[in-house]
N, C-alpha and C positions, 0 to 999 in steps of 0.2 A: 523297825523300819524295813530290815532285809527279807523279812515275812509278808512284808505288804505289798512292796515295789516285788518281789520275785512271780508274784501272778500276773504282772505285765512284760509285755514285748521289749528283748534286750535295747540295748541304745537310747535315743534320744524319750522315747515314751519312758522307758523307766526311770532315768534320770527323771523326768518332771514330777513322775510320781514320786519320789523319794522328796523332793520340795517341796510336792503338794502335800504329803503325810507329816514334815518336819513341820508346815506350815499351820495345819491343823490342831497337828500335838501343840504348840506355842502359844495358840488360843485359848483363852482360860475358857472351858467348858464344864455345866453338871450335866448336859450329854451332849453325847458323843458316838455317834453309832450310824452302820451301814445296814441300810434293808432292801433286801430284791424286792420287785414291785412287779415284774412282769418279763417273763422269759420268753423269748419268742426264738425257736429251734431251727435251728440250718435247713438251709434247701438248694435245691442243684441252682448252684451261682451266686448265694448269699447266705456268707456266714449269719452265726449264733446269733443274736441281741441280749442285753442283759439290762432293764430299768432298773438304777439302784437308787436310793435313795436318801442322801446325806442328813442324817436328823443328829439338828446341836442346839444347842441352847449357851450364849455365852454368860455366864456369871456375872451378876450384877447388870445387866442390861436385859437380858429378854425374858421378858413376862409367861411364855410357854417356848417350846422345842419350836426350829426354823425347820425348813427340807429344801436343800437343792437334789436336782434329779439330774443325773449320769444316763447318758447311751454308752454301754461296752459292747465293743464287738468281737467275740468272741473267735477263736480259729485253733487248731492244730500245731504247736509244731514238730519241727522235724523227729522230735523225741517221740511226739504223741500226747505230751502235754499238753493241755486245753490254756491259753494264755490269751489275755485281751489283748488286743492288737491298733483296737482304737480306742480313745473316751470323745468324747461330745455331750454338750446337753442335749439332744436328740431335736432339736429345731424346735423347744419348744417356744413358745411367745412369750411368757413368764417373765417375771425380772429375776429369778433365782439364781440363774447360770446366762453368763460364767461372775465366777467372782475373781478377783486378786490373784487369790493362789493357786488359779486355773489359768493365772496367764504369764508369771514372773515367778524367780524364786522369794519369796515372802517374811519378812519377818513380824515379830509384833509389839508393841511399846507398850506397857502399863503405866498409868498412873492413877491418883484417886477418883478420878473423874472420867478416865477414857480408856478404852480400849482401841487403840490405832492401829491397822494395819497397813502395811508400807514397805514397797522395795526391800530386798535386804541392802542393796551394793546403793541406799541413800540415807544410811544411818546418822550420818554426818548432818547432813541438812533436816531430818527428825529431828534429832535432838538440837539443833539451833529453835527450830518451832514451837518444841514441844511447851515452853513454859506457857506461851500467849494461845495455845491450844488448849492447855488444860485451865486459864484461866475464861475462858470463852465457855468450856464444855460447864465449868463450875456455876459458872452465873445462867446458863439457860437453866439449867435443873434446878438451880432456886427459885428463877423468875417462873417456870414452866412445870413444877411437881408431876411427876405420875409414882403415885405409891407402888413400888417393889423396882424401881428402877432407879438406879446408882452413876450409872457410867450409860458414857454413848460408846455405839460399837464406829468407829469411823473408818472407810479406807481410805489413804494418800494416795494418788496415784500419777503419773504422768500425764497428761493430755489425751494422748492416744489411746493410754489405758481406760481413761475413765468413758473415752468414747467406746471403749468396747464392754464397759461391765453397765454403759448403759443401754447397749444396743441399738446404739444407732448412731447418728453423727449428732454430734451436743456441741459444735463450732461454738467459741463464744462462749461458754458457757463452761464456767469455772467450777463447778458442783451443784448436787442434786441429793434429794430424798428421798425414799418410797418404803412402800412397805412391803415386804414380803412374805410367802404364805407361810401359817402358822400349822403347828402340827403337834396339836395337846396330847393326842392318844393314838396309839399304834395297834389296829386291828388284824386279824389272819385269815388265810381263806387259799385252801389247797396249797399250800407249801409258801405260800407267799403273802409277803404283809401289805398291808392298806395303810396308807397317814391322811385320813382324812383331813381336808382343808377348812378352818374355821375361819370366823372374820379375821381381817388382816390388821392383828395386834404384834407384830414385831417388825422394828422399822433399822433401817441403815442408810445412813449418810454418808456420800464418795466426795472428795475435795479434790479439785488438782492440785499435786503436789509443789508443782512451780510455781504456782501463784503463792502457795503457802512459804515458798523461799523468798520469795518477792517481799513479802510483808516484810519477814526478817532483814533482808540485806537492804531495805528502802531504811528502816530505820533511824539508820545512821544518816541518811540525805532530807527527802522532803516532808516523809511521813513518819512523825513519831513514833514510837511505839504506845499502838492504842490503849487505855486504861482498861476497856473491858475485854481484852483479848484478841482472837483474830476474828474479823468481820464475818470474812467467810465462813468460819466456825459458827460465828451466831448465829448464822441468817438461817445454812441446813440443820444446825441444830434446833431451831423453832420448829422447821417441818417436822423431822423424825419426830419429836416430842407431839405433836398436834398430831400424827400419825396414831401413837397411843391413847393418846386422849379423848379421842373422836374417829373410831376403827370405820371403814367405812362409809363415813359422810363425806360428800364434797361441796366442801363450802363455793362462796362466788372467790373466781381467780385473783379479783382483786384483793379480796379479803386475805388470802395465803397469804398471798407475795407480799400485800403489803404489808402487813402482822412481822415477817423475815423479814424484812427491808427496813423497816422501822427498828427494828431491834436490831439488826446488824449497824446502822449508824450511831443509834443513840447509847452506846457505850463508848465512845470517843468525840470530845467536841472538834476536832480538828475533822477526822472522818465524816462527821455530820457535816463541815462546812464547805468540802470538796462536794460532796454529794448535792448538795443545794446549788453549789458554782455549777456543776455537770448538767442537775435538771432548769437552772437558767440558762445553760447554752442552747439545750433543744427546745426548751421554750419559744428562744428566738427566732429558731430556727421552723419551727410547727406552728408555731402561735397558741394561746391561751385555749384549754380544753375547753367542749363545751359540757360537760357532764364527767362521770366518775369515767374510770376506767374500764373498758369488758369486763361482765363477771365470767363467762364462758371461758372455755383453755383455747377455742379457736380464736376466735375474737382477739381476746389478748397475745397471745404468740404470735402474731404478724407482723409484716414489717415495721411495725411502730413500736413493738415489743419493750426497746431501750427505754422509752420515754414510760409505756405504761408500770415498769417497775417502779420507777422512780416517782411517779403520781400515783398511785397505788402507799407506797410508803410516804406520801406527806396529808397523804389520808389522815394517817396516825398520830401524825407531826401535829397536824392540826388537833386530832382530838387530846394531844398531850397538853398542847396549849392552852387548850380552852378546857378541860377536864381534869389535867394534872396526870402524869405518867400511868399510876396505878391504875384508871379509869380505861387511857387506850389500851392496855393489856388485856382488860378486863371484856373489855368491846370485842377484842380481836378473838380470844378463850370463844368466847360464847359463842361467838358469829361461825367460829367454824363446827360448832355444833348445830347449822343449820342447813339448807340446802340454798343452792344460787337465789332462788325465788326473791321477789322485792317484798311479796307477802312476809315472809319469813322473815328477813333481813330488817324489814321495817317493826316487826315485834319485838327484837333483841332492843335495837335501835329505840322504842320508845321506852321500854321500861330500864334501861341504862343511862339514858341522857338526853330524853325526854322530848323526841322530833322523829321521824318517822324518814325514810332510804331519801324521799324529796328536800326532805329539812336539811338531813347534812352535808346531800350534793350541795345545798346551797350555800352555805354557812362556809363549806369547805372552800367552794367557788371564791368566794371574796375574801379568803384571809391568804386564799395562794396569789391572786391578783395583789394585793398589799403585802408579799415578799416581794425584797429586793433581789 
């Protein structure tokens, strides 16, 4: 560690580095390795630059090598020692950076099923989670397979944090998915390496952490402890997995959310029946849909958002009912192997359960109208 942290600037930067190195070594990795990508040299009023680039791969979850990419900027000091003086992800737009251990000191939870990472100074309320985490993480990978992949990689994080490793403000919004850029083979070219970007087959899912204390300490009050784990667990655990499963595609928005949505309640009857109480308040309050939910990401993310989650997942409900559990899973798999299109959508749709995007808007329409 005192090798790695002493090529950065005394104080506050090197401390973080020593967290961020302790944080990485903690991470079960079969790689693990730093590559310059692009050195760009001092000029009268602007230090060094230095793109490096973080290539891991965690064990038992990622299918090839991740890469997040570093800005260091590089200076003198007073010794004449060349020491970085800043880090940054260099602005880019990417979801790579920053991650967890680019913003808190970090630690990391193993279990059969998960790779957690998480505050270090909230160890305590980890391991209160962890069991209804690892029981959530274990049932999406049953219900969800992707051969070579074992464990989900998850970070916990505070609110604020999670609004910063998602890059933007995510109000409202308790956890997310994505995937990020993949990095099979490492090429050279004048002193410096290339990581070429493949489709985007390796995925990470960020939970807030206080919502995940919430589940726990509700427990004991209104809300049981759910049979299949933590909700929240289920729902981004669908994405990351349909991430792998389908690199690339983007299904109709309804189809995501709802597929998450649906699977996040229907591992506890009690959760499912808060969830139905929830979308009959706004029911009331909106009145009965007239059609499915936006398949587009604009459409749906607008003010009406709430409600389109929650109609989105009785999409499911419905086809659980009338198809039987294994069937909506089945529905949801394929569908997101397809594109928004109603073309597309209605092909899945007849050769699964025999009615085309009109048929099950309608079918859907009148069994949500005959919920109580």
């Amino acid at each position: 560690m005192a090798a790695w942290s002493g090529h950065f600037a005394p104080g506050r930067l090197r401390a973080q580095q020593r967290d961020w190195f302790a944080a990485v070594q903690a991470t079960p990795m079969t790689v693990r390795a730093m590559h310059p990508l692009l050195l760009t040299p001092a000029r009268p009023g602007r230090d060094a630059e230095l793109t490096i680039g973080f290539r891991h791969q965690v064990t038992g979850a990622d299918l090839v090598p991740t890469v997040e990419r570093y800005r260091y900027l590089l200076a003198r000091a007073g010794s004449g020692e060349l020491l970085v003086t800043e880090v940054d992800g260099g602005g880019r737009l990417e979801v790579d950076h920053p991650q967890l251990w680019d913003l808190a000191p970090t630690a990391v939870t193993e279990t059969e099923h998960l790779v957690l990472v998480h505050p270090r100074d909230r160890a305590e309320d980890v391991a209160e989670a962890m069991p209804r985490l690892d029981r959530a993480a274990a049932e999406v990978l049953a219900d969800f397979p992707v051969p070579g992949v074992d464990r989900l990689v998850v970070t916990a994080a505070p609110g604020d944090q999670v609004d910063q490793v998602f890059g933007g403000d995510v109000e409202q919004v308790l956890g997310f998915a994505t995937s990020v850029p993949a990095s099979p083979v490492v090429e050279e070219h004048d002193g410096m390496d290339i990581l070429p970007s493949e489709r985007q087959i390796v995925a990470r899912a960020v939970v807030d952490l206080d919502q995940l204390v919430w589940e726990v300490q509700d427990a004991a009050g209104t809300l049981p402890d759910p049979e299949g784990g933590s909700p929240l667990l289920r729902h981004e655990g669908v994405h990351a997995l349909m991430f792998l499963r389908e690199p690339g595609v983007r299904p109709a928005r309804w189809v995501s959310e709802g597929l998450a949505g649906w699977y996040e309640e229907r591992g506890d009857a009690r959760t499912r029946a808060l969830t139905a109480e929830w979308r009959g308040s706004l029911l009331a309050v909106h009145g009965a849909p007239e059609g499915l939910p936006p398949a587009d990401q604009a459409g749906f993310h607008n003010q009406d958002q709430q409600l389109h989650y929650l109609l989105a997942a009785s999409v499911f409900e419905y086809l659980e009912h009338a198809y039987g559990p294994e069937t909506a899973r089945e529905v949801g798999v394929a569908l997101h192997g397809v594109s928004e299109s109603d073309r597309a959508i209605s092909g899945v749709l007849q050769e699964l359960v025999g009615t085309d995007l009109l048929g099950l808007e309608a079918r859907w329409l009148d069994w949500l109208a005959a919920q109580p």
